[in-house]
C-alpha positions as CSV (number, residue, x, y, z in Angstrom):
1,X,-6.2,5.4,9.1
2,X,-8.2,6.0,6.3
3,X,-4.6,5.4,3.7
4,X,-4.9,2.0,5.0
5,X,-8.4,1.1,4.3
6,X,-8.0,2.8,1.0
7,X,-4.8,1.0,-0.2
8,X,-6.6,-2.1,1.1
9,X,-9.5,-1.6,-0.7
10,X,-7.3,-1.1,-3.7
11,X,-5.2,-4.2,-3.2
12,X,-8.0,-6.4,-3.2
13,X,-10.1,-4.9,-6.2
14,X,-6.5,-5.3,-8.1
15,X,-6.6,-8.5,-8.2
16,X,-7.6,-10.9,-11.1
17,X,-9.8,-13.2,-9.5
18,X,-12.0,-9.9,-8.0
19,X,-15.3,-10.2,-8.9
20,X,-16.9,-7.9,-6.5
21,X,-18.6,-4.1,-7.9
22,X,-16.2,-1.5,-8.5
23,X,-17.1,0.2,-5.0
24,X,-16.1,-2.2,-2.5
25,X,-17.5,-1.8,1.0
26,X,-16.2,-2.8,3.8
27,X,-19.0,-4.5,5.3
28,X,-18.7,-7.5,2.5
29,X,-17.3,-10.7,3.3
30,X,-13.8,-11.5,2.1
31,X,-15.0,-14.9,1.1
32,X,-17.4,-13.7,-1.4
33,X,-15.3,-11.2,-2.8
34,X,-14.2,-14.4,-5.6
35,X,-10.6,-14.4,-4.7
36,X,-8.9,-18.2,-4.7
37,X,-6.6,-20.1,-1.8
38,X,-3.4,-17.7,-3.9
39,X,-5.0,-14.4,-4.6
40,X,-5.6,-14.5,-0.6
41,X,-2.0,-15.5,0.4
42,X,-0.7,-12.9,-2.3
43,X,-2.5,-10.6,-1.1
44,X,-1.7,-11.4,2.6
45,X,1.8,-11.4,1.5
46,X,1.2,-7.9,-0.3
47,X,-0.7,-6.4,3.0
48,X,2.4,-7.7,5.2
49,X,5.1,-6.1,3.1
50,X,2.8,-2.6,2.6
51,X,2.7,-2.1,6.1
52,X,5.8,-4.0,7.5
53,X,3.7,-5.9,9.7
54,X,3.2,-9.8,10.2
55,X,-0.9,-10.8,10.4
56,X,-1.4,-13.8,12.1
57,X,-1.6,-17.1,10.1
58,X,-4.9,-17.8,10.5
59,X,-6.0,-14.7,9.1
60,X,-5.7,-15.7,5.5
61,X,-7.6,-19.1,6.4
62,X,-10.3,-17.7,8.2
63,X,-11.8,-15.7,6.3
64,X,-15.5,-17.4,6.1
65,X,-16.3,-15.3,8.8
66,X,-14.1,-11.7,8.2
67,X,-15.0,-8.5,6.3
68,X,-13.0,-6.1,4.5
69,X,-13.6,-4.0,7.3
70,X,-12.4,-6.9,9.8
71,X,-9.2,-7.1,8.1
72,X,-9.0,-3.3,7.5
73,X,-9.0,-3.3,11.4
74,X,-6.5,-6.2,12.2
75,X,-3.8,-3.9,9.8
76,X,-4.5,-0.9,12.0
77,X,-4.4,-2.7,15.0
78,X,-0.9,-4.4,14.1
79,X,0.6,-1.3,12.4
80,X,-0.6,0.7,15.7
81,X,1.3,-1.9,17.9
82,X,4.4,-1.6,16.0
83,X,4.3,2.4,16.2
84,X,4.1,1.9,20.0
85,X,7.4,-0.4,20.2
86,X,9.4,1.3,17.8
């Protein structure tokens, strides 16, 4: 699942408000990653179209306390689950 943490990755450091280092990691916290309230729904929006998945609501308001690699994982998880009932 390494496309997904990579097109991730990529989503995020695309966006204007970005104002992490050029080499994201996953371990950094989504909140200090400089993205406003719209660059995170965007990009939730983005993430949910890529992968034809629906993350749950609260994921784009709590992300004090997630990673990259936190929301690299919830993708997987969800895209995973929808492989298994298709």
């Amino acid at each position: 699942m390494a496309d997904a943490a990579d097109t991730i990755i990529k989503m995020i450091t695309s966006r204007k408000s970005y104002n992490g280092s050029a080499t994201l990691q996953p371990s950094e916290p989504l909140d200090k990653l400089g993205l406003d309230s719209m660059e995170v729904v965007s990009l939730t929006f983005d993430i949910e179209e890529k992968f034809n998945i629906e993350l749950p609501f609260n994921a784009n308001l709590d992300i004090k306390s997630k990673t990259v690699a936190d929301l690299i994982d919830t993708v997987n998880r969800l895209v995973a689950a929808r492989t298994k009932t298709a």
